[in-house]
N, C-alpha and C positions, 0 to 999 in steps of 0.2 A: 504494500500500500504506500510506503514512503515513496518508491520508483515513480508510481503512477501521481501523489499529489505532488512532484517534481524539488522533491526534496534528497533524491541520490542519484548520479549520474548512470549508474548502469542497477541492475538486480542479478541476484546468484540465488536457485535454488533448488534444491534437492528432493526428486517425489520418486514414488513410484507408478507404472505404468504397468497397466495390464495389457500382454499382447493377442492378438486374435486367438491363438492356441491357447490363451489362459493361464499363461504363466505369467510371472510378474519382472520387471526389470527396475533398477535401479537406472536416471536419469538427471543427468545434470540441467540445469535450464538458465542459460544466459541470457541476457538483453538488455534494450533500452528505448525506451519513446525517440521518433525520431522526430514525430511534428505535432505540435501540438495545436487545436483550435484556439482562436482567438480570448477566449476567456480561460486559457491554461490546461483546457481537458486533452487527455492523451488522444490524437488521432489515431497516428500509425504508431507499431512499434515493430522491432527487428531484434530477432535472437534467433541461438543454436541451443538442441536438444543433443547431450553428448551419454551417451551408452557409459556406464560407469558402475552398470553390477559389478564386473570382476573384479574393481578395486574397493568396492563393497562388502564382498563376500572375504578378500581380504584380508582388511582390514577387523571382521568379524574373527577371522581365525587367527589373528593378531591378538586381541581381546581375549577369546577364551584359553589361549598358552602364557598367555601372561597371566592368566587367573590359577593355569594349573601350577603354575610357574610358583607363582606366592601363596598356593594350598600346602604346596609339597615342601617349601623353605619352611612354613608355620611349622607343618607336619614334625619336620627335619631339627626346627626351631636352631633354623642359619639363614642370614640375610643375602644379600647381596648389595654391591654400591659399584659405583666409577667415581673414578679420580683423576681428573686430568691434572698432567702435572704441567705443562705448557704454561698456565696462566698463573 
């Protein structure tokens, strides 16, 4: 809603789509109003729809190894850290 009452220059946003066969995909949604009527209302606007289950699904299995990850340190009751020494 900020994009459209002309309060950010572009919109980013993330849904899901269901496709003809019924499954579902993860979708990124770019854009921006291009012109607007005379009293500020959005006319046109211009975006890309960018396919982004895989880094989705990911980023999921990213989440759940880092959840086994810090069950099995509890479990273990050992942590882990980084330490950069450079700075």
């Amino acid at each position: 809603q900020a994009h459209l009452d002309g309060r950010t220059d572009t919109y980013t946003a993330e849904f899901r789509l269901r496709q003809h066969d019924g499954q579902w995909r993860w979708i990124l949604d770019r854009g921006r109003v291009v012109s607007r009527t005379a009293d500020g209302r959005p006319l046109r606007m211009v975006g890309t729809h960018t396919d982004v289950h895989h880094h989705k699904l990911l980023e999921q299995q990213l989440r759940e190894q880092q959840a086994q990850l810090e069950e099995a340190q509890r479990i273990a009751s050992m942590g882990s850290w980084s330490w950069d020494t450079l700075k």
